[in-house]
C-alpha positions in Angstrom: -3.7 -32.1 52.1 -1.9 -34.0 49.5 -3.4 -35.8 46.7 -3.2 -39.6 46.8 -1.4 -39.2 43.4 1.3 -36.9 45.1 1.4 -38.7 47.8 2.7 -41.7 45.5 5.3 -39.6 43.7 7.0 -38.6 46.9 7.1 -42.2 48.1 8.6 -43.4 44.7 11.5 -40.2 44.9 11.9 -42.0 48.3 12.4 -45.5 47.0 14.7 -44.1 44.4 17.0 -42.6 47.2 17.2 -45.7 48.8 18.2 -48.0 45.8 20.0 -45.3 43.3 22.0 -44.1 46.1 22.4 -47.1 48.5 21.0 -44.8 51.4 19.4 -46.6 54.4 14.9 -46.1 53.8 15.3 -45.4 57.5 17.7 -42.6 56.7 15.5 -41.5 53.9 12.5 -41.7 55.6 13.4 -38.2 57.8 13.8 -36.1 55.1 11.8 -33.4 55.1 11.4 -30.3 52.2 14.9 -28.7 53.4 17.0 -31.9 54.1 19.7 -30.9 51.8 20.8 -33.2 49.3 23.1 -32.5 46.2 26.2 -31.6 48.0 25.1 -32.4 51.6 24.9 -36.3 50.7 28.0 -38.0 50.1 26.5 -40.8 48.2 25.0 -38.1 45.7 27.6 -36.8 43.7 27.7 -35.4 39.9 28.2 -38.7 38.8 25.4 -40.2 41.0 23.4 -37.8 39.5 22.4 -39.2 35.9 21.7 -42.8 37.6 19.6 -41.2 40.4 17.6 -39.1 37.2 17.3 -41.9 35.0 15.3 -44.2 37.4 13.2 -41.1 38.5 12.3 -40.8 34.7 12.0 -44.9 34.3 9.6 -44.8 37.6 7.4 -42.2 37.2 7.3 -42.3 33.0 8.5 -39.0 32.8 11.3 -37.1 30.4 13.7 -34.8 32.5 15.7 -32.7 30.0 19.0 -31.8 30.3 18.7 -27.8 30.6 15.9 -28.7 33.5 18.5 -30.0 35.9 20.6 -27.5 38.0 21.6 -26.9 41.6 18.6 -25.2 42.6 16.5 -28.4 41.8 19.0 -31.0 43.5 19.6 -29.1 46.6 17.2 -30.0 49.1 14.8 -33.2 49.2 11.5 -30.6 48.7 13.1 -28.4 46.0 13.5 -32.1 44.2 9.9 -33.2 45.0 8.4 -30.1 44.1 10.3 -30.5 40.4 9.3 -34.3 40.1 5.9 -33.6 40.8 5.9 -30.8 38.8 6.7 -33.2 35.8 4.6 -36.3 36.8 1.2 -33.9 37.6 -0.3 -32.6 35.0 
């Protein structure tokens, strides 16, 4: 069972989808944990990447460093949850 507090964070990473990347919520909404992203989604590309990082910092009030983004974390919707909650959770 999730916590209400991760439960929030996974429907903000959503939001952020939809309006950082122009993608449909419907679309975004069937995502699971291997939905692939970086990629697999045309509208995220290296450049969408920074934008897409910068409102998930703004959002949730957290600092993502440089050396903490890499493939691994981008490339599927729960290997990018599991990172942002990481961060937002203490």
């Amino acid at each position: 069972m999730l916590s209400q507090d991760a439960a929030i964070i996974e429907t903000t990473l959503r939001s952020v989808l939809t309006d950082a990347l122009g993608i449909a919520p419907a679309r975004v909404a069937t995502f699971v944990e291997t939905t692939p992203l970086f990629g697999a989604l045309p509208e995220l590309d290296s450049m969408a990447v920074a934008g897409l990082l910068t409102e998930i910092e703004d959002r949730l009030g957290i600092v993502i460093e440089d050396d903490e983004v890499d493939g691994e974390m981008m490339e599927t919707f729960g290997s990018l949850l599991h990172f942002v909650r990481n961060k937002a959770l203490p």
